[in-house]
N, C-alpha and C positions, 0 to 999 in steps of 0.2 A: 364599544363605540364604533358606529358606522366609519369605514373611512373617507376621507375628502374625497370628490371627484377632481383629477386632476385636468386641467386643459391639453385640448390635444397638443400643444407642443407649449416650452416654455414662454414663459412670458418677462421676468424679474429674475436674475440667478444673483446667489451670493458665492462669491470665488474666495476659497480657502489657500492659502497655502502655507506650508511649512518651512520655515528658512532652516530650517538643523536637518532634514530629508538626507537622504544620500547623497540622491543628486543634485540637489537644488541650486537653481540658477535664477538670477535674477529676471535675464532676458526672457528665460521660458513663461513667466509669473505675466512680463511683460505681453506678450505676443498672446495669452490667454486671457486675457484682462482687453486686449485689444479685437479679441476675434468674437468677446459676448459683449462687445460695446457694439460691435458692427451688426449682429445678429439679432438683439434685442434694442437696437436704437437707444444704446447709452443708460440699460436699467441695470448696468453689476455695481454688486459692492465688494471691495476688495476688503481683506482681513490677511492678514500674516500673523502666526501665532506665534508666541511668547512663549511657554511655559511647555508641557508637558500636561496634557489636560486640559487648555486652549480650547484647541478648538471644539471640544463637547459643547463648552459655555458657550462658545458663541455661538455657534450653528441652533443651539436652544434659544439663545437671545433673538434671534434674528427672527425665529419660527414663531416666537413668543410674541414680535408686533404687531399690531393694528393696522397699523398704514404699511404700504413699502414694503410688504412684507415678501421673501423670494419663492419661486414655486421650483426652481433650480438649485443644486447645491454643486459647484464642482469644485473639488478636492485635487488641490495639485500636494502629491509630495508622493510617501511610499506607503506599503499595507499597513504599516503602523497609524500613520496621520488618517488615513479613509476609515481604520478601526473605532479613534474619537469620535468621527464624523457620523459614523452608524450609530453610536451610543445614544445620542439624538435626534438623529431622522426618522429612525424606526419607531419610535414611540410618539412619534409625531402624527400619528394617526393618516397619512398620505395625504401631507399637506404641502409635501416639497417631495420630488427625486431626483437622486443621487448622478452624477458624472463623475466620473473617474480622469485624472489625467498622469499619466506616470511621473515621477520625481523623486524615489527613491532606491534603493537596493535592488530587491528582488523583483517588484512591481506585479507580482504574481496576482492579484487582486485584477486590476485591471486587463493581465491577459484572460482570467478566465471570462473574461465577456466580451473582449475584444482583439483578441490573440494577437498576431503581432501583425495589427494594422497600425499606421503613424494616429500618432492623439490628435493631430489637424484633423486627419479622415473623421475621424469618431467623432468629434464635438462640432463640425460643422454639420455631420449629420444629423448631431441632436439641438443645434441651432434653426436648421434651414431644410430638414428633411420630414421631420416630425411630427406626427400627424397630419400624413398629408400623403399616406402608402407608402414613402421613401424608405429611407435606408437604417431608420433608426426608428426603434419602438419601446413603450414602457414596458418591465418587467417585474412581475413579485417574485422575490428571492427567497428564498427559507435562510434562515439563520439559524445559531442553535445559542445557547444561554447555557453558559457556567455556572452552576449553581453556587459554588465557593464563593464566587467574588460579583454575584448577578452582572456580569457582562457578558453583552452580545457578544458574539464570533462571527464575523464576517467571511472570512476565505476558508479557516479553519484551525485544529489545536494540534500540536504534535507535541508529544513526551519524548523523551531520550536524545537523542544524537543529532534531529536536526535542532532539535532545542537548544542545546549544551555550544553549535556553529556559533548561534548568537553570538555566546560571551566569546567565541573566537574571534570572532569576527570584528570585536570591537579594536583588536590591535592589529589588525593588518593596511597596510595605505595605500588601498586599491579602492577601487567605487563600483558602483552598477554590479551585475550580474556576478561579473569575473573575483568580488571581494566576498560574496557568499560564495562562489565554486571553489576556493581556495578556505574558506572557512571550514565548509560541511567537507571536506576531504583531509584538512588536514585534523579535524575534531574525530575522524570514522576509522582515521590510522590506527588509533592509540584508544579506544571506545570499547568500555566493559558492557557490557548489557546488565542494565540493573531487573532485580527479581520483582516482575509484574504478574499483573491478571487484567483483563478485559472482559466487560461484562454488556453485553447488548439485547436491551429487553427483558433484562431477569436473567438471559442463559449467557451462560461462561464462554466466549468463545478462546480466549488463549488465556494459560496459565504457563510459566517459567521466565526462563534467561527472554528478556526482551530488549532489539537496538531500538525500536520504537516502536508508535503508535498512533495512528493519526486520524483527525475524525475531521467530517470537513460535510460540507464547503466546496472549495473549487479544485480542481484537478490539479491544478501544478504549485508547489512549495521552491521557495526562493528564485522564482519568474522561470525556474527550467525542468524541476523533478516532476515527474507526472507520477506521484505518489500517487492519487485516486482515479486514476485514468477513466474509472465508469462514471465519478458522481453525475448526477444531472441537478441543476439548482434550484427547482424547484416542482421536484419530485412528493415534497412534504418527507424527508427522511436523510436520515444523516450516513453518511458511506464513512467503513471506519476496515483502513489496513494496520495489521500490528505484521512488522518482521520480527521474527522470532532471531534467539541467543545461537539459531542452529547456520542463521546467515552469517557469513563474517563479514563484520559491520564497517572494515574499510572496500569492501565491494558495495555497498550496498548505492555511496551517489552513483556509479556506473548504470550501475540495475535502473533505477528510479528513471533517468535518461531518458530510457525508451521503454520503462515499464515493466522489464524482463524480472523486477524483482515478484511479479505476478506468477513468472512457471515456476517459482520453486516450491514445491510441497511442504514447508513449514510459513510458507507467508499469510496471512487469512485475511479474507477480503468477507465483508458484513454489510448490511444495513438493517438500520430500526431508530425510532422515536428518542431511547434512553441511552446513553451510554457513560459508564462508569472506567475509568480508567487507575489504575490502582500503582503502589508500589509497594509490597507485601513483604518487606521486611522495616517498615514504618518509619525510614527515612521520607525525606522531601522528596516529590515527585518532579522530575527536571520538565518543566511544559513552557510553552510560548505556543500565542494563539495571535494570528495576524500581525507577526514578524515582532511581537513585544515577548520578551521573556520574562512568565509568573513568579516573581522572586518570593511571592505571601502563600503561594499554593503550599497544603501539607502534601499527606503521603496520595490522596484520591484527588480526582477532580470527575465531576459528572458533568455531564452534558443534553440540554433537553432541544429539540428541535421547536423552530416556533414558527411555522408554516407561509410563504410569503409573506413576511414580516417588513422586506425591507423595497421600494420601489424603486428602479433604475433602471436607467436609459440603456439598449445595449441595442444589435445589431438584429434589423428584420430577419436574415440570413444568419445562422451561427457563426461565430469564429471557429 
């Protein structure tokens, strides 16, 4: 299927947000709802989702109408809530794209497109700059597709230890950034490496003791680890680091930081089309892909790239 031509800038946005987000605030939902009334002369629709799975429906409902229909989606909350919100745009045939506005945890999704400039700067450039040479442009993104459970991956998938942060993470009572930095360190203290392989394009690149493995997507894991320091987004190919059993695995959030975990001779850094991620002693393989933890995944999960798949507004200039 051809995809839609989109208008140089938006026209109609529907404004998602998550009330259960990390960070969510009422006021933020407010002042976003207020800044694409201003921008669009009064065409948002505001949705606040309910469930878990939410906002897929809706963002497909909205895309699904006739009349009224939005050429805008912005997604306020964290990588999780913008990961529903992919499940349905992208297969929308480029009929709406994507805004980002931070309100969760890690928010690593919306740095990799807009690093850390304020969400005001970002969406009034994709209000009022947009198609018009300014400061904001559309983008096709590559995404890659789980074969296990056919979902998109939006930012990217990790197995092992930043995986395992997740379930840390759910009992500490800290918010934003600082409640994954104290998750992913204190989950990397006490972290066995379980026995993997990696397989990209047919060839094996790491078999043994593995703290993880991460295939992506965007450069940075929980809004600060520059796990994939090289990906580019839409390259058509998926960048995939596994740290091997030989790093010890409560080094390793330090490493990631600034990247260092790249000079160590047992880290391997890849890209290709396919990527199979394995755990070869046929237990469950510990994975999260855009800050949700796979609780359904078995022992493999593969990964297919699917070539600017997904359309979003990001910055003329890179972040």
């Amino acid at each position: 299927m051809a995809d839609t031509v989109l208008p140089p800038g938006p026209t109609r946005a529907f404004v998602l947000a998550n009330p259960a987000s990390g960070s969510h605030r009422p006021e933020l939902v407010r002042q976003v709802q207020e800044l694409c009334d201003s921008g669009l002369e009064g065409r948002t629709e505001l949705h606040l989702t309910t469930a878990p799975g939410d906002a897929t429906v809706a963002v497909r409902r909205a895309l699904e109408r006739s009349a009224q229909t939005p050429d805008l989606v912005v997604a306020i909350g964290g990588d999780g809530t913008v990961r529903e919100v992919v499940q349905a745009l992208a297969p929308a045939a480029g009929r709406a794209a994507l805004a980002v506005v931070p309100g969760g945890t890690g928010n690593s999704g919306y740095r990799m497109l807009w690093g850390d400039r304020p969400w005001t700067e970002s969406l009034k450039a994709v209000l009022t700059d947009s198609g018009t040479g300014g400061s904001a442009r559309l983008r096709r993104l590559d995404l890659a597709r789980l074969a296990e459970t056919r979902q998109l991956v939006y930012l990217g998938a990790c197995s092992g230890v930043i995986a395992d942060a997740l379930l840390t993470a759910r009992d500490i009572p800290l918010t934003g950034r600082e409640r994954y930095a104290r998750a992913f360190a204190d989950t990397a203290a006490g972290y066995a490496p379980y026995p993997g392989r990696v397989t990209v394009d047919g060839r094996v690149v790491h078999e043994g003791p593995t703290v993880l493995a991460n295939v992506g997507g965007g450069r940075y894991r929980g809004g600060q680890y520059l796990v994939l320091p090289d990906s580019l987004l839409d390259d058509g190919l998926l960048d995939v680091c596994v740290i091997s059993g030989d790093v010890a695995a409560a080094d390793v959030p330090w490493l990631t930081l600034t990247a260092a975990h790249l000079e160590h001779p047992s880290t391997v850094y890849a890209r290709g089309r396919v990527v199979t991620v394995e755990r070869t002693d046929g237990q469950r393989l510990p994975l999260e892909h855009d800050g949700e933890y796979q609780h359904g995944i078995g022992a493999a999960a593969t990964f297919e790239v699917r070539p600017g798949a997904l359309a979003v507004w990001a910055p003329t200039d890179p972040a």
